[in-house]
C-alpha positions in Angstrom: 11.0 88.7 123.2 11.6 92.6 122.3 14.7 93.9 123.5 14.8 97.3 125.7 15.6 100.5 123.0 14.8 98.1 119.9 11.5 98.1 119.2 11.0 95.6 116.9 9.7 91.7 116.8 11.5 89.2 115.6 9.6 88.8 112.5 9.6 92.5 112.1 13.6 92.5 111.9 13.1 89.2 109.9 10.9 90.6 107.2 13.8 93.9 106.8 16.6 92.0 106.8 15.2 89.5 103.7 13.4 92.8 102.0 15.2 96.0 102.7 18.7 94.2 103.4 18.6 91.4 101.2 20.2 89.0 103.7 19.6 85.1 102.7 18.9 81.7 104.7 22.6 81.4 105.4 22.2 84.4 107.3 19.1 83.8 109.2 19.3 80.0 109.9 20.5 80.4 113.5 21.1 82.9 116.3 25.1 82.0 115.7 24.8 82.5 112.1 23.3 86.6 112.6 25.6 87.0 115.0 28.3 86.3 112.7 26.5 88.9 110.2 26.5 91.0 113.0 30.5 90.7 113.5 31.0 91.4 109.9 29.0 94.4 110.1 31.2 95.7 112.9 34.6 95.1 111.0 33.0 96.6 107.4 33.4 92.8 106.1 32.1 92.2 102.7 32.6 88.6 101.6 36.5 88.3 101.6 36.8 91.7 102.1 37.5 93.5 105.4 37.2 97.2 105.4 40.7 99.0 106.6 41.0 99.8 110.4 40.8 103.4 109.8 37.6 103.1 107.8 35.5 101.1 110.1 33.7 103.9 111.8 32.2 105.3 109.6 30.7 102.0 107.4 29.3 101.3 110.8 27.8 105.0 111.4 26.0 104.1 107.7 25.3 100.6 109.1 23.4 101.9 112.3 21.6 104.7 111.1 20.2 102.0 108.3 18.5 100.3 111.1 20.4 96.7 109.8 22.2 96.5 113.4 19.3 96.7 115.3 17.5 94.4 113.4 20.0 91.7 113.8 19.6 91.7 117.2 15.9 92.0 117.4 16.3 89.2 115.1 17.8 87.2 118.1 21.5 87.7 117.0 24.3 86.3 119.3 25.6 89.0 121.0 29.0 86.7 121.9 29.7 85.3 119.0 33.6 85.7 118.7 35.5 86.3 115.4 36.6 83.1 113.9 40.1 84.4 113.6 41.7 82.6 116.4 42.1 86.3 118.4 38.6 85.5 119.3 36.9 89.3 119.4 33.4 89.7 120.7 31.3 92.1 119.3 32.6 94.4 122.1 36.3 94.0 121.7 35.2 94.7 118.0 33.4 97.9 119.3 36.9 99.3 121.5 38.9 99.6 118.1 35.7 101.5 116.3 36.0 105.7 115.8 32.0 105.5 115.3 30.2 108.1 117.0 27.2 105.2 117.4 29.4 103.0 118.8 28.0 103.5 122.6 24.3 103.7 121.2 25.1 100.3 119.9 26.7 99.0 122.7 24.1 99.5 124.9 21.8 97.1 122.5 24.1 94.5 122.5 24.0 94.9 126.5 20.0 94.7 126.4 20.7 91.8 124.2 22.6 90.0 126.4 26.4 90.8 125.9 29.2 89.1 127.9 31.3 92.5 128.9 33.6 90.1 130.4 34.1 88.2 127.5 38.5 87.1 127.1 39.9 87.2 124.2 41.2 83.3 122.9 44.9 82.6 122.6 46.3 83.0 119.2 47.4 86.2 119.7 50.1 86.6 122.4 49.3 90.8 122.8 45.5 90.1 122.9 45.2 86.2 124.5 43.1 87.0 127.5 41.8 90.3 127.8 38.2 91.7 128.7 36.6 94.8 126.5 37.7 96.8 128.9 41.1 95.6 129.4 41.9 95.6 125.8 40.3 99.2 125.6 43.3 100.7 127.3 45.7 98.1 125.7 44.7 99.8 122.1 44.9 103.5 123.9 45.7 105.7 120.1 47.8 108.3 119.4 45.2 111.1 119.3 43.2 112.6 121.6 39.9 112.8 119.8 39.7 108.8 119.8 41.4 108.6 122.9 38.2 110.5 124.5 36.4 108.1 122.2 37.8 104.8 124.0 37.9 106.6 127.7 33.9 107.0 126.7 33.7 103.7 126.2 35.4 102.1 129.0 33.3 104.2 131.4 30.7 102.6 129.6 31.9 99.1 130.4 32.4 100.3 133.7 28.9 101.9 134.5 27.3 98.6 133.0 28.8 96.1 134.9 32.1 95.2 133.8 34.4 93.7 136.3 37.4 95.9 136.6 39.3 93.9 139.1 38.9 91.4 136.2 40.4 93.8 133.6 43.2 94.4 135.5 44.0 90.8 135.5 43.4 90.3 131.9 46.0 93.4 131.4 48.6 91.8 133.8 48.6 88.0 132.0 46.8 86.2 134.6 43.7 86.7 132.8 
């Protein structure tokens, strides 16, 4: 199965990501295990390593343009997988935080691929337990304007895609 705006088989992204990514068994063995690559190639994740907040968007502007997102999820990466933090991010929570000027390019493959813009965050985390993409969008609203545009973008985004608002705005208000 191709997926719409990736044009690419499965062993098309299979043969890049062994050859021109270098990505092992470990990371191919299952849909759940490339979806977790895929996670740590949203935060900028490099073994025990997590690159700082700030940083993110542009590892993840090299990242995309390299063609090794994409091929994850032509690969048949899970497009839900969650964090294994506790806070339980999907891919699209991930994607609210990111100053990447991909970022909505992005998120419209993992929307072809199948993600859950409804997704709720889990519970560890008592400012975060139970809030959509879009909900948490707004709840991480920055200080300045140019990212501030950035998320706006991307909540329209959410909105124009399918993403239940009446449902945000219960996830905002704790009755998730």
């Amino acid at each position: 199965k191709r997926i719409p705006g990736i044009a690419m088989t499965i062993r098309a992204a299979e043969r890049r990501l062994r050859g021109e990514f270098g990505l092992d068994d470990a990371c191919l063995e299952s849909r759940d295990a490339a979806g977790d690559h895929l996670l740590e190639v949203i935060q900028g994740r490099t073994g025990d390593t997590i690159v700082p907040y700030q940083e993110r968007g542009e590892a993840f502007d090299h990242t995309f343009t390299s063609g090794l997102f994409s091929c994850l999820l032509a690969f048949g990466a899970n497009p839900n997988r969650i964090t294994d933090d506790g806070i339980d991010f999907s891919p699209m929570h991930l994607f609210t935080q990111l100053r990447s000027s991909y970022k909505i390019n992005a998120a419209r493959q993992l929307v072809a691929a199948g993600a859950d813009l409804d997704f709720l965050c889990g519970p560890k985390d008592e400012y975060c337990a139970g809030r959509t993409p879009l909900a948490f969008a707004f709840f991480c609203m920055p200080f300045d304007a140019v990212h501030e545009r950035m998320i706006l973008t991307f909540a329209s985004f959410l909105i124009e895609n399918g993403a239940d608002v009446d449902q945000a705005n219960r996830s905002c208000m704790g009755y998730g």
